[in-house]
Each structure stands twice: as C-alpha cells, then as structure tokens.
C-alpha positions as CSV (number, residue, x, y, z in Angstrom):
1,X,204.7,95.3,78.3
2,X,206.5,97.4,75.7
3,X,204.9,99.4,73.2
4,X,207.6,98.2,70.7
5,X,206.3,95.1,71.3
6,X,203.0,95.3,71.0
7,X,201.0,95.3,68.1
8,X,199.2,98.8,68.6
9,X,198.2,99.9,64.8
10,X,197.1,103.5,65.5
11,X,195.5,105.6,62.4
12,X,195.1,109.0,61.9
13,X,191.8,109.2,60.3
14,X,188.8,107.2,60.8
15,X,187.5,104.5,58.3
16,X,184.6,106.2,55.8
17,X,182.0,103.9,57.0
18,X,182.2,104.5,60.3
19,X,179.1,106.4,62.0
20,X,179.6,106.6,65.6
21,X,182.0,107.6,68.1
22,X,182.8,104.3,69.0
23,X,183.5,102.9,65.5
24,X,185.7,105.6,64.8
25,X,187.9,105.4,68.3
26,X,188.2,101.6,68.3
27,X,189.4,101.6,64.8
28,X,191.8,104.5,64.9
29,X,193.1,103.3,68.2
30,X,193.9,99.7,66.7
31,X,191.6,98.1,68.7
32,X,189.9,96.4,65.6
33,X,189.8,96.0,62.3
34,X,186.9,94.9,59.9
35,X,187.0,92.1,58.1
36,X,183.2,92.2,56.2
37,X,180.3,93.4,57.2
38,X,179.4,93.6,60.8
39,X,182.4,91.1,61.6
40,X,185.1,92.6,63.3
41,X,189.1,91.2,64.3
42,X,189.6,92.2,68.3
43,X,193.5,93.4,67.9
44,X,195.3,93.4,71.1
45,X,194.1,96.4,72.7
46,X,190.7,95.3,72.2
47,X,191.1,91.9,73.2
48,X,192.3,93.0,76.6
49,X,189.8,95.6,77.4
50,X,187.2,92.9,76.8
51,X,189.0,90.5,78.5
52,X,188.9,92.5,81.4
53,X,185.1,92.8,81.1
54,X,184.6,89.0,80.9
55,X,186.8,88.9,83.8
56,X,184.6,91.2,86.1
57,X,181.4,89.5,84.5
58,X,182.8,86.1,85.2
59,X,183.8,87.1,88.8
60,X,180.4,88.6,89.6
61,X,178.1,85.6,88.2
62,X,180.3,82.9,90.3
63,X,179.6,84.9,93.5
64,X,176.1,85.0,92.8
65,X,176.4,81.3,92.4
66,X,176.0,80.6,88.4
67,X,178.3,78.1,86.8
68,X,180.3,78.3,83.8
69,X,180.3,75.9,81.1
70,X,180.9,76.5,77.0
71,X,178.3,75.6,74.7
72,X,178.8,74.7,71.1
73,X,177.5,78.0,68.5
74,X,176.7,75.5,65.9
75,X,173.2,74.3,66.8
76,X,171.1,71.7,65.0
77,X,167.9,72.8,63.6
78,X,166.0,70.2,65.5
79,X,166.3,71.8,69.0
80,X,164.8,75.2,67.3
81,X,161.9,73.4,65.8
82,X,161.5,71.6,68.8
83,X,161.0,75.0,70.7
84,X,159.2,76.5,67.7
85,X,161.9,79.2,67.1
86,X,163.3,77.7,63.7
87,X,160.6,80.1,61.4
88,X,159.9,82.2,63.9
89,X,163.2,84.1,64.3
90,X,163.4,85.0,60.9
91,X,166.4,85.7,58.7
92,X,168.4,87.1,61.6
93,X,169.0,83.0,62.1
94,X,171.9,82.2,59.8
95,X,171.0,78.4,58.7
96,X,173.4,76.4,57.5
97,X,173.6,72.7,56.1
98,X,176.2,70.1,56.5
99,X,177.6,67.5,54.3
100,X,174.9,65.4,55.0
101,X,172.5,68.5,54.3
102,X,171.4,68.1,57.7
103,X,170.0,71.7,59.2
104,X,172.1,73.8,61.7
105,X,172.3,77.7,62.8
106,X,174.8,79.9,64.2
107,X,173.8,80.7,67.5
108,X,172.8,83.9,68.7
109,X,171.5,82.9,71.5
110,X,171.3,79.6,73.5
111,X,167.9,78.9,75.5
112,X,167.5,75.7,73.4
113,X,170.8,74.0,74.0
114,X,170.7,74.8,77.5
115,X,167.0,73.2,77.8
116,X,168.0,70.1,76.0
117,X,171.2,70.1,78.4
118,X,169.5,70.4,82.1
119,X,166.3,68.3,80.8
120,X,168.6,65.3,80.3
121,X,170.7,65.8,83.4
122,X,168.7,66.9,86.1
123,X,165.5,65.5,87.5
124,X,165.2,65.8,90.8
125,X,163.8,69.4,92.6
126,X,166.9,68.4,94.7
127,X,169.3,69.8,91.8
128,X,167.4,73.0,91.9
129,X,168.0,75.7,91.8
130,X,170.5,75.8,88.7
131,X,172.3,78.5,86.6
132,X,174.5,78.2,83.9
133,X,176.2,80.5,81.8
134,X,178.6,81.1,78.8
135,X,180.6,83.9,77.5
136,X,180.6,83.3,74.0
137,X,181.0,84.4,70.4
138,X,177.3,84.9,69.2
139,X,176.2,85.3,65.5
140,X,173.0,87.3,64.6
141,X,172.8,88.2,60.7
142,X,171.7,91.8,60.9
143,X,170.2,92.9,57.5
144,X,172.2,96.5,58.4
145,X,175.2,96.1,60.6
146,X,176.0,99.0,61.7
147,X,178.0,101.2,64.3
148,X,180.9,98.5,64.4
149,X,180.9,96.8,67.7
150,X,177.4,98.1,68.5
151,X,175.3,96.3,66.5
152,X,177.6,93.5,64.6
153,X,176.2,90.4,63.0
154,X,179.1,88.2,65.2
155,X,179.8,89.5,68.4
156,X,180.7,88.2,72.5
157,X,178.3,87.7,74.7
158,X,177.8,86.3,78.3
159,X,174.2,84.6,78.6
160,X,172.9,82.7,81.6
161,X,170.2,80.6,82.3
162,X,168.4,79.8,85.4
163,X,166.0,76.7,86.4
164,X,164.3,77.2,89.2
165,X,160.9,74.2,90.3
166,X,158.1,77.3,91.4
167,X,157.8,81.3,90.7
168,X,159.1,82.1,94.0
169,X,162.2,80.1,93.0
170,X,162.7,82.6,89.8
171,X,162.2,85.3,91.6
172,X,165.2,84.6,93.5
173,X,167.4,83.9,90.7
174,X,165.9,86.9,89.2
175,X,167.0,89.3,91.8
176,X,170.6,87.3,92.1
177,X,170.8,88.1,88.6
178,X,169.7,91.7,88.6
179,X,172.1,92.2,91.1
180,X,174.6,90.5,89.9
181,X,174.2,93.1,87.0
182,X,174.5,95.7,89.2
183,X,177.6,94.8,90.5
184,X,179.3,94.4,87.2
185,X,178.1,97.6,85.6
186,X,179.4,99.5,88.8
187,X,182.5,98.1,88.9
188,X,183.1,99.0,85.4
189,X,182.6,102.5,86.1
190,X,179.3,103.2,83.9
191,X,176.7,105.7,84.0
192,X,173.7,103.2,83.8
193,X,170.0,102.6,84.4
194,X,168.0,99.4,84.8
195,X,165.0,99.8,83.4
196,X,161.9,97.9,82.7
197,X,161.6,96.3,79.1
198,X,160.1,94.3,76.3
199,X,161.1,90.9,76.1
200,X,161.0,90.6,72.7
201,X,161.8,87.5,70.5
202,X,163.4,85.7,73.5
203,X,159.8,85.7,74.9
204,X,158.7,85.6,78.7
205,X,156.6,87.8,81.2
206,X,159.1,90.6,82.9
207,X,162.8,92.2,82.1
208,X,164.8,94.8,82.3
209,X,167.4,96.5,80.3
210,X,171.0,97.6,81.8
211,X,171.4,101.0,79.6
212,X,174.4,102.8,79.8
213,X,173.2,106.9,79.5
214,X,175.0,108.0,76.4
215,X,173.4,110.9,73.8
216,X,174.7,108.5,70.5
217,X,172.5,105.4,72.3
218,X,170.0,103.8,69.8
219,X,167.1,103.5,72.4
220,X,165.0,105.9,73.9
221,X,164.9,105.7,77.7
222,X,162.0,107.2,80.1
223,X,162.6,108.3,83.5
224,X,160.5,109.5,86.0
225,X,161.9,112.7,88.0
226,X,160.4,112.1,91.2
227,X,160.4,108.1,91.7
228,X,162.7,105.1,90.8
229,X,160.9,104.5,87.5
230,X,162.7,103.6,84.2
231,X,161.5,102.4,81.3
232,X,162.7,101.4,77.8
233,X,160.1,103.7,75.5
234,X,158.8,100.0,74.0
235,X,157.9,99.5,77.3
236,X,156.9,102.7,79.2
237,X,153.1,102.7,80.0
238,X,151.0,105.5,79.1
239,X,148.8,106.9,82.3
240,X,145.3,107.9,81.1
241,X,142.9,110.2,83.5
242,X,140.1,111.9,82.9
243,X,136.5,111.3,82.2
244,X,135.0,109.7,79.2
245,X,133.7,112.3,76.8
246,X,129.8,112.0,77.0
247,X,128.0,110.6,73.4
248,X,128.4,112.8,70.6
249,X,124.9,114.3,68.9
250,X,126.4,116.2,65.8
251,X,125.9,113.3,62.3
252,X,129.1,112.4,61.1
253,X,130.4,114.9,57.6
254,X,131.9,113.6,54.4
255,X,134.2,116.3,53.5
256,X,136.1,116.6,50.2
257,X,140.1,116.7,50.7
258,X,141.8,116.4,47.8
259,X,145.4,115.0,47.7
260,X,145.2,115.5,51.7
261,X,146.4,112.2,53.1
262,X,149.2,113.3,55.9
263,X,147.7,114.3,59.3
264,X,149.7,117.4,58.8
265,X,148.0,118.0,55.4
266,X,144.3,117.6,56.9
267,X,145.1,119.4,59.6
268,X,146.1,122.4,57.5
269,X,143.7,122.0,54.9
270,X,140.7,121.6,57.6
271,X,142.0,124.4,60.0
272,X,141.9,122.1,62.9
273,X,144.5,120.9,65.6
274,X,146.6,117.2,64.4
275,X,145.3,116.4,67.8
276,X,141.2,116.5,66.7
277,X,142.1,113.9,63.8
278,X,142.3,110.2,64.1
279,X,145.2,107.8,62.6
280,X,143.8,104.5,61.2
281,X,146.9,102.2,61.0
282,X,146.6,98.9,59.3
283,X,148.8,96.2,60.2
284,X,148.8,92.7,59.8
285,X,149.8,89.9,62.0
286,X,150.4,86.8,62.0
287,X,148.9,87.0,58.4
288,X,145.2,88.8,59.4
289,X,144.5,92.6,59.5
290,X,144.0,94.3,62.0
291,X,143.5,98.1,62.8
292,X,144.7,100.8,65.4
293,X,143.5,103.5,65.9
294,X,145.6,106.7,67.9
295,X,145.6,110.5,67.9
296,X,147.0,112.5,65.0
297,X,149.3,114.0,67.0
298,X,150.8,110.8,68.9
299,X,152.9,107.7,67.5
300,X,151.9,104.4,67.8
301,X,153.7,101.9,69.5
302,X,153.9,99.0,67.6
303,X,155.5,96.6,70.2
304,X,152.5,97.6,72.5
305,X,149.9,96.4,69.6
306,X,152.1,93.3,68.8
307,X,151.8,92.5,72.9
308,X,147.8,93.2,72.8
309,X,147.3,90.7,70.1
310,X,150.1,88.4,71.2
311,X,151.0,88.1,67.8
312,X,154.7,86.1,66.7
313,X,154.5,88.8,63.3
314,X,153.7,91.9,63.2
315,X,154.0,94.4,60.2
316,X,152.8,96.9,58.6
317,X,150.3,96.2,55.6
318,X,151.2,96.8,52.1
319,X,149.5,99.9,49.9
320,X,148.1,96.8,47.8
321,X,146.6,95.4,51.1
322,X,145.2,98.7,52.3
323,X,143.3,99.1,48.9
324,X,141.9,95.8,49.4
325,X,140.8,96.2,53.0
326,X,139.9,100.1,53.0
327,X,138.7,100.3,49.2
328,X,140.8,103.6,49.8
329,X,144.7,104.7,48.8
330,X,147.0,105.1,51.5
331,X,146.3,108.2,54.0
332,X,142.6,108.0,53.6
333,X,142.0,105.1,55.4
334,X,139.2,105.1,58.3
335,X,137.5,103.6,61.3
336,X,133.8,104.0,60.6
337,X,132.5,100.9,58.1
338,X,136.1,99.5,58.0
339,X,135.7,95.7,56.5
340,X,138.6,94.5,59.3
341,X,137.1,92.4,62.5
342,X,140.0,93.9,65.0
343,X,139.9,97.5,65.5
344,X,141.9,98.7,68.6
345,X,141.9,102.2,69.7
346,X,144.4,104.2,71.9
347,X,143.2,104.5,75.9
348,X,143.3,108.4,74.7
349,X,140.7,108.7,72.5
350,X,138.2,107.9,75.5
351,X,138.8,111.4,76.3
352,X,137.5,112.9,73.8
353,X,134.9,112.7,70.6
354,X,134.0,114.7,67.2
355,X,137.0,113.6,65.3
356,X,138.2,113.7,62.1
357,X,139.0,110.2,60.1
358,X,139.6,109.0,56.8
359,X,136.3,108.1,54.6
360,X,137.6,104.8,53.5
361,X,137.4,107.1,50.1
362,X,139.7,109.0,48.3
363,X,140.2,112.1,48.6
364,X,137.3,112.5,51.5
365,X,137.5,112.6,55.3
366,X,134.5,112.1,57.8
367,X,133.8,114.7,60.4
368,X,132.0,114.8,63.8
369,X,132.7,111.0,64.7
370,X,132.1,109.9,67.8
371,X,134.1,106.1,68.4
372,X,131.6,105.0,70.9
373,X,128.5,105.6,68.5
374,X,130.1,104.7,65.0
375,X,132.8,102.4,64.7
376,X,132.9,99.0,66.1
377,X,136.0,98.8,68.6
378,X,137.3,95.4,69.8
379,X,138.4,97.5,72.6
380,X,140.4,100.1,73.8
381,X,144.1,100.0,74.7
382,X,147.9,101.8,75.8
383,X,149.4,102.0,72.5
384,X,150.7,104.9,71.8
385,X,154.8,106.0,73.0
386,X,154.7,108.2,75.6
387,X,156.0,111.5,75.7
388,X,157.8,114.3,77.5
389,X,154.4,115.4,78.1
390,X,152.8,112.7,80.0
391,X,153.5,111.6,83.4
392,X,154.6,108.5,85.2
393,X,152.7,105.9,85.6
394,X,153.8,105.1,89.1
395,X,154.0,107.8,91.0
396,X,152.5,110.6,88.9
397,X,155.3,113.0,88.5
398,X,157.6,114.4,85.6
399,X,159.1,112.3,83.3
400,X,162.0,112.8,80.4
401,X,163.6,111.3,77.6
402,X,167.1,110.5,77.3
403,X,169.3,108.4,75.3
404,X,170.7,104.8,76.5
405,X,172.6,101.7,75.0
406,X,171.7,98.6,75.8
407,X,174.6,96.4,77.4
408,X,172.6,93.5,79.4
409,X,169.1,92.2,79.4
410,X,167.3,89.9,82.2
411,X,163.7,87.8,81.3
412,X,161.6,85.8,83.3
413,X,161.0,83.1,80.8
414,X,158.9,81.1,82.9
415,X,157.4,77.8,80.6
416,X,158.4,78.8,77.4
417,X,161.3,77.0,76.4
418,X,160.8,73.8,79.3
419,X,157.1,73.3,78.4
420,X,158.4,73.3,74.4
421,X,161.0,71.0,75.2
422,X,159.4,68.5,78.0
423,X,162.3,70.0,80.3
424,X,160.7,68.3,83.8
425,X,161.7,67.4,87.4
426,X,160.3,65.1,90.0
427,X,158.8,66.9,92.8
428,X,159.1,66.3,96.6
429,X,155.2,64.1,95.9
430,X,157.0,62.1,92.8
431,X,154.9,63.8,90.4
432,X,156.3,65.4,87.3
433,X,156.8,69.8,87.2
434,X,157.9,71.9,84.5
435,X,161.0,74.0,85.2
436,X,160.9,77.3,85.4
437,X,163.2,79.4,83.9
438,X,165.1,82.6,83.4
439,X,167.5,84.0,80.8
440,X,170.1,87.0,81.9
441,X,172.3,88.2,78.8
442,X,175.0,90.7,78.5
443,X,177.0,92.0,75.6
444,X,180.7,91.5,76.6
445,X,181.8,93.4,73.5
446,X,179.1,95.5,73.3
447,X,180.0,97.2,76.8
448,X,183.2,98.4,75.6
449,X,182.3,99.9,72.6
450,X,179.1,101.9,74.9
451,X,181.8,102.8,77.3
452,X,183.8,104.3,74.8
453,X,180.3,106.5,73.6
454,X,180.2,107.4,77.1
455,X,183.7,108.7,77.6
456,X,185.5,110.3,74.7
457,X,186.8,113.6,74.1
458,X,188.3,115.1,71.0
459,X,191.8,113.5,71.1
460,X,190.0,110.2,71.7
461,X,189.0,107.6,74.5
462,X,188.9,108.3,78.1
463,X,188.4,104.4,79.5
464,X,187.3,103.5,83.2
465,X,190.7,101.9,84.5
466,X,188.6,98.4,85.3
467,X,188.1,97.6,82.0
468,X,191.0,100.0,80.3
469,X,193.7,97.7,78.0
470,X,196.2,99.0,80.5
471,X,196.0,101.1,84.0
472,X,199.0,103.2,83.2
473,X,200.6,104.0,80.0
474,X,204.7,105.2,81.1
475,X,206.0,107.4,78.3
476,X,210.2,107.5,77.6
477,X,210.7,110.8,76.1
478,X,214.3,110.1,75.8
479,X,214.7,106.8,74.7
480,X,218.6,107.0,73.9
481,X,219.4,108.4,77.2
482,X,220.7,105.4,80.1
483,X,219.5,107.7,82.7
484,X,216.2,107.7,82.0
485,X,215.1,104.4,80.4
486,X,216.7,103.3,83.7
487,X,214.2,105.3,85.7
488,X,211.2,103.9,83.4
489,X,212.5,100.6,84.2
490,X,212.3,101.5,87.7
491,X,208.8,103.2,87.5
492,X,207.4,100.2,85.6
493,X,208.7,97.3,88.2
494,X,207.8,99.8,90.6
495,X,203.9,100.1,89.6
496,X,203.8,96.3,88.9
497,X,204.6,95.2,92.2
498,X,201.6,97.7,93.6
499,X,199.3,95.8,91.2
500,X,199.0,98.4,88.2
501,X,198.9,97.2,84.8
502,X,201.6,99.0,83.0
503,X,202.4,99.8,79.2
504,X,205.7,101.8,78.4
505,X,205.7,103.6,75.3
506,X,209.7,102.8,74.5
507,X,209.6,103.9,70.8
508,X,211.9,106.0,69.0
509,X,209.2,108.7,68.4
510,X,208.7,112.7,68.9
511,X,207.1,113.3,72.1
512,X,204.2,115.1,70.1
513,X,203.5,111.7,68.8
514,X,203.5,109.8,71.7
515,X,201.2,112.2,73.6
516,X,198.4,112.4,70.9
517,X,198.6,108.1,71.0
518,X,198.6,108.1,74.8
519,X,195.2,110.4,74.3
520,X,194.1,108.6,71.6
521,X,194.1,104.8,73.4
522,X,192.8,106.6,76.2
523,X,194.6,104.8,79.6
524,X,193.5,106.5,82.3
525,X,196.8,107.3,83.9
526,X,199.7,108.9,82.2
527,X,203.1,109.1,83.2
528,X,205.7,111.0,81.3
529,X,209.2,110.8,82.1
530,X,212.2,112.8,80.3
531,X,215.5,114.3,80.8
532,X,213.9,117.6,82.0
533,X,212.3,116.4,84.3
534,X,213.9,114.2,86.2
535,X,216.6,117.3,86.3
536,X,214.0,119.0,88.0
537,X,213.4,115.7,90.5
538,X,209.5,115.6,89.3
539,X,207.6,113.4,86.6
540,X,205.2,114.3,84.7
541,X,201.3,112.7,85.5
542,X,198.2,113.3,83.8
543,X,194.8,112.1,84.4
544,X,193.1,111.0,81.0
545,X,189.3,111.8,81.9
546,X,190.0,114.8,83.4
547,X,193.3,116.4,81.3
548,X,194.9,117.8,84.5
549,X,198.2,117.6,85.1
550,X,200.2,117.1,87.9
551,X,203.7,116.7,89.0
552,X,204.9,113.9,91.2
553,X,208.5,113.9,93.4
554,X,211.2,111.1,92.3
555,X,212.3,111.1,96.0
556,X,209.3,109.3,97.2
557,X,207.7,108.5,94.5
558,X,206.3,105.6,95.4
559,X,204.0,106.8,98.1
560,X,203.1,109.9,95.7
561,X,201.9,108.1,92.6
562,X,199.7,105.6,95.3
563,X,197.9,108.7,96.5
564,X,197.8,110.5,92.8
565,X,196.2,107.2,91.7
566,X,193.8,106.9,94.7
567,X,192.1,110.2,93.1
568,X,192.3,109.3,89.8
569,X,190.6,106.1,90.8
570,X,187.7,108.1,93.3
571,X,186.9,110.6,90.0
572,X,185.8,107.3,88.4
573,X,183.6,106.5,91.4
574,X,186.0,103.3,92.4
C-alpha cells in the first residue's frame, strides 16, 4: 500500500474539544473525524487498526468455541418490556418510532434479542451448552460524550452470550470466556488487569472488568500488593476489624453552629478531627428515602448502598426533599429522630462512638452520640470506598490505587433475562429448566483508543504491531531517484512475502515531513531508505516505542531486518 494512495488526512493541531490523549492522536493522525456529538467516522487508518482488533477478538472467541452471528441494532420495544428494561434503562435508550408509530431502540446492548433467539430455537439440554456473539455497532445516548472513542454515544462492540442448563455449566462458559479475554488482551500487547466488578445495569451476580493500566483511565482500580486481588473501586470491599466500641454514658449536646454545614466547616469550627463527625446522606430509591450514614472523613459508595437495597434507582434527594424529611437545610441533616424508616450505617462506625451529627436543625449539631443507644439503624453495612489506607480484604496486605480503562466486561447473569423471557429447555427427566446465562462484552473501538492512552509519546502514537494500521511504514526519501524507489520496491515485496504489513510513504515531501507523520501514526517499525544511504550499503531502522535507531546491511538484508524485527516484536512482549 502507497501512502499516495491512501487516504491518511494528518493535522497539525488537535481539534479544541478534544480532552484526552487519545482524542487528540486519533484525530490528528486521520484516524477519525467527528461528525456530531459522540459519533465518530473510522477513516482508513482507524478502520484497519480496529479491524485488526475484531480480527484477534474473532479468532480468540471461535477457539473457545462461541459462534458468530449478526444481530439487527434496531430492536422492538416489546422484547425490552418483556425483560423489564424498557423504563428501567433510562434515557441512555434512544427510542424511536416507525411509520406505524410502533416502539423501537437503538441497541446498546443485546441480551433481549439473543433471549428471544435461543428460547425459540433450542429446547433440548442436548443443544447446551451455547454461545453466541456479535461484533457490532452499538448505540448508547450519553448525556456527555466525551473523550472521542472513549466514551461515544455510537461505538463497536463485540458481545457474547452464553446458555448453559445448571451453575456448574456457567461456570465453565465463564472461565472459557475469562480466558478467552485473556488471550485477546495479551496478544494485543496491553498492560491490563482483570478485576472484580459491579454488574451494573446489565444485572447478574459476579464480573470482572479487563482494564488496561493507563494514568488518563476514567476508573479507579484497587490492587492488593501482596495477593492476586483486583478490584474496580465500585466494587472493592472494605475490611473492618476491631472491637465494637462499648455503650456510650456521656447525654447527647445540642450545640450552636452557625452557617457550619460542610464536615470541614464543623470540624474547624468544633476543633475536632472530620473523622469524629458523622455524614447523614439522604438518598432516594426507587422513589422512598432512605439514609446512610459514614465517617466524615470517608466517601460513600453509592453503588454499594444501591446493591444493599437492591434498588433499580438510586439518587440523591433534592434540598426540597431533605427539608421535608430532615425539617433541616442541607448540611445539617442527622441520624438521631430522623423521620426516614431506613437508616444504614457504614461497618466503620461500629468502632467507635461519641460522635458529632447534624441536629435535624439549623444551624445546630448534636454531640456525644452513641449509634447503638440513639438512632434506630436498620443495620450496619460496607459502604464506604476504600482507601490507600485500608487493607485487602483477601489476604490482608497493602493495597493501592491506580488508574484503568475499561475495554471488556464478563457477568454471570444467571435467570435474569431467561426467567423474564420464559427462555426454557427440556431436561434429561422431560421437565421444563430455565437457562442459565452469561453475558461477556468487549469494546472493539474502545481498545484502540485505550491503547493509544497507554502508548504515546510527544510526537504521537506508539501502537502494539498486532493491532497497529500497518507493521512497517517504508519511507522513500528520494522519490525522483530510479535507484532507490527500485530498492523500496524491493524492500516492500521483500517484507510482504515474510508476512509484514507494509505502507510506503512514496510522496513528494521533505524528509522532515515524512518523519514527524511516521511518529505521528505511530507504526511500530520504521524503515527509511535514501540515496545516502544506500551509498553507504545500510538503511535506516527505527523502533517506534523505543526511538532507537539502528542501521541494517543491504547485502543481507533480508536475514537482518527478520532478526531487527524479532526484537522489536519481544520489547512488545510478543
């Protein structure tokens, strides 16, 4: 392939509204180009470096035994009141109407099609096992798209779902599939981490998120220092010990705090520690308050609550609804006489008693409470995020924070979707069972644009040669000259025929040019050949992730480049 043939729109500067690395690279590069919000065009170099990704994620699922099929992203809105998702999702489901004004969505996901599909088809526990899988365009209608291919509102995913007639069955498919994921993410050269998750909207009882480790990633990641655990912060359990306190003696204190409704404030104003006040959080869900209590010092973690109460909604009540249920402002909101049935408090504050709270007043706080002797607790619970300062729950040892993007995501459904939908097989008694199923998503264009956060230097990309546009990028310094154009001819029919995917930049350009694009696109092997050199018997090579440059002999060429290449490829970790 020749550059002057191929459609490679390089730009000097960045678009204004982009925000990350990624954004930034992928436009200037000319791997895509925005047409509206969070909806992007994949130009050619794009399209093949995600082409290459489907291909290894294709490759991988049909060895572990999944089968590919296409299913339709218009869905009718039946299926997704069938399953009970149609008011659930929210306005992240784009509905639509036909001519008829008959309901539909864009798909951004595809557990109900794939239900309705298999329930119809198979009904014998003959026919399972069963996994099927897509890669597809998806469409999710983000209320802030954001970081270009990162979080889009249309975007290309590969999802899978498994059907399996008992637990032990998804288990298996499981692990295939967690494996499966391995393979893929290692082939493509990432610095990753499976770690335990949240299952979120999709529902079910167990996951794990692929994150690729990247300081720009949007979620926090936990990892133990001393065991295999790894966590999504949603996720990450918070390990308690100690003794409870013992009853507290002292009467509880209305004090006056004017204005003081921050914990910081209090704190200040009270000459006390954040971590001796309590935090009265009111949310409501699924249309009822409820409280939860944590220490003023700590962060709740409102995915934890949401799980506690297995609630569909969760969100945090209005100032209008806090006056109502606190008969306070915001910020002075308390436990003790709180007119809400549900009050959950943080594992924590077993430790420890004579705290602070709001008065349910304003302008007042209550001192020397004791939880156990003055509030009425539905019950105490992990709630709060962890922090660099607690240790793992598994083993006991050190744990830290880093940064990760999520590129794939694996749930054990279990009955959700096939109790919803009637999706049943006959077992080996003739009696009726409910499948059992599994759902294993990756984000195809996602993991290009996280690669790209991953590896990136000033001058631009530095991509992994499994899922880079091209291996080798061949660059004619003197495109008039016969002598030469004949030896990148030769070079370029020379790497083909060892299996390299070749580009050759053939335009009439300074070389300064042609080197910043070469950085800028960011293939990992580089290949310069000129007048110069080829006077001297040498051309030019230069490893993209590291920057070092090396000279290879035209008399034997051949054999050098395939040994240059072999260490290009083993700094990768292929």
């Amino acid at each position: 392939m020749r550059w002057s043939r191929f459609y490679i729109p390089t730009l000097k500067e960045a678009p204004s509204d982009a925000e990350v690395v990624s954004h930034k690279l992928l436009t200037r590069a000319g791997m895509v180009r925005k047409l509206t919000s969070g909806i992007y065009t994949y130009m050619p170099l794009g399209l093949r470096s995600i082409s290459k990704a489907a291909n290894i994620v294709r490759q991988e699922m049909d060895k572990a035994g999944a089968n590919e099929v296409s299913m339709p992203m218009v869905q009718p809105a039946d299926l997704w009141q069938e399953s009970g998702r149609w008011d659930f999702y929210g306005p992240e489901l784009l509905r639509i109407k036909d001519r008829h004004q008959r309901d539909y969505c864009l798909g951004p996901t595809h557990e109900e099609v794939i239900t309705d599909i298999v329930r119809g088809e198979v009904r014998s526990y003959r026919q399972l096992p069963m996994n099927l899988y897509q890669i597809q365009t998806k469409f999710r209608d983000e209320i802030r798209p954001r970081f270009g291919l990162m979080r889009g509102r249309e975007f290309i995913m590969k999802d899978a779902y498994s059907f399996d007639k008992d637990q032990e069955g998804l288990d298996a498919s499981y692990q295939a599939m967690y494996d499966a994921y391995m393979a893929i993410f290692s082939r493509m050269a990432l610095n990753f981490r499976p770690v335990e998750a949240d299952s979120g909207s999709i529902g079910g009882s167990f996951s794990h998120e692929f994150m690729v480790l990247a300081e720009t990633g949007e979620d926090t990641v936990v990892v133990c220092q001393a065991c295999s655990y790894a966590a999504n912060i949603e996720r990450a359990e918070v390990l308690c010990t100690g003794d409870e306190c013992d009853r507290l003696d002292t009467p509880v204190e209305e004090v006056s705090t004017p204005g003081k409704s921050t914990v910081e404030d209090v704190a200040a104003f009270l000459d006390v520690p954040q971590a001796a006040i309590i935090k009265t959080l009111i949310f409501v869900a699924d249309g009822e308050p409820v409280a939860a209590l944590v220490r003023g010092d700590r962060e709740l973690n409102d995915v934890k609550l949401k799980n506690l109460l297995h609630a569909d909604v969760l969100e945090m009540a209005t100032p209008e609804q806090v006056q109502k249920w606190t008969e306070a402002p915001v910020g002075f909101a308390g436990p003790v006489g709180l007119k809400i049935a549900r009050i959950y408090a943080d594992n924590e504050l077993r430790l420890a008693t004579d705290w602070i709270v709001g008065a349910n007043k304003g302008d007042a706080h209550l001192k020397h409470v004791s939880l156990k002797r003055d509030v009425k607790l539905s019950g105490f619970a992990d709630l709060r995020l962890i922090t660099e300062g607690d240790v793992c729950p598994k083993c006991g040892g050190a744990i830290s924070l880093t940064r990760g993007i999520e590129v794939g995501h694996v749930f054990k459904l279990g009955t959700k979707y096939s109790e919803a939908m009637n999706c049943k097989y006959v077992d080996e008694q003739g009696k009726d069972q409910t499948m059992i199923m599994g759902c294993y998503g990756i984000g195809v264009s996602r993991v290009v644009a996280s690669c790209i956060e991953q590896n990136h230097d000033k001058d631009g990309i530095k991509f992994p040669p499994p899922i880079a546009p091209f291996e080798a990028l061949v660059l004619n310094l003197d495109i008039r000259t016969d002598d030469v154009c004949a030896k990148v001819d030769e070079i370029y029919e020379l790497l083909k025929s060892q299996g390299v995917d070749v580009l050759v930049d053939d335009r009439e350009e300074r070389p300064g040019v042609k080197f910043k694009d070469a950085d800028l696109i960011g293939i990992p092997m580089q290949l310069v050949v000129g007048g110069k050199g080829l006077a001297r018997g040498i051309i030019e090579v230069k490893d993209r992730r590291t920057g070092e440059k090396s000279e290879l002999p035209v008399e034997g060429f051949a054999e050098a480049f395939a040994a240059w290449k072999k260490d290009v490829y083993a700094g990768w970790g292929i």
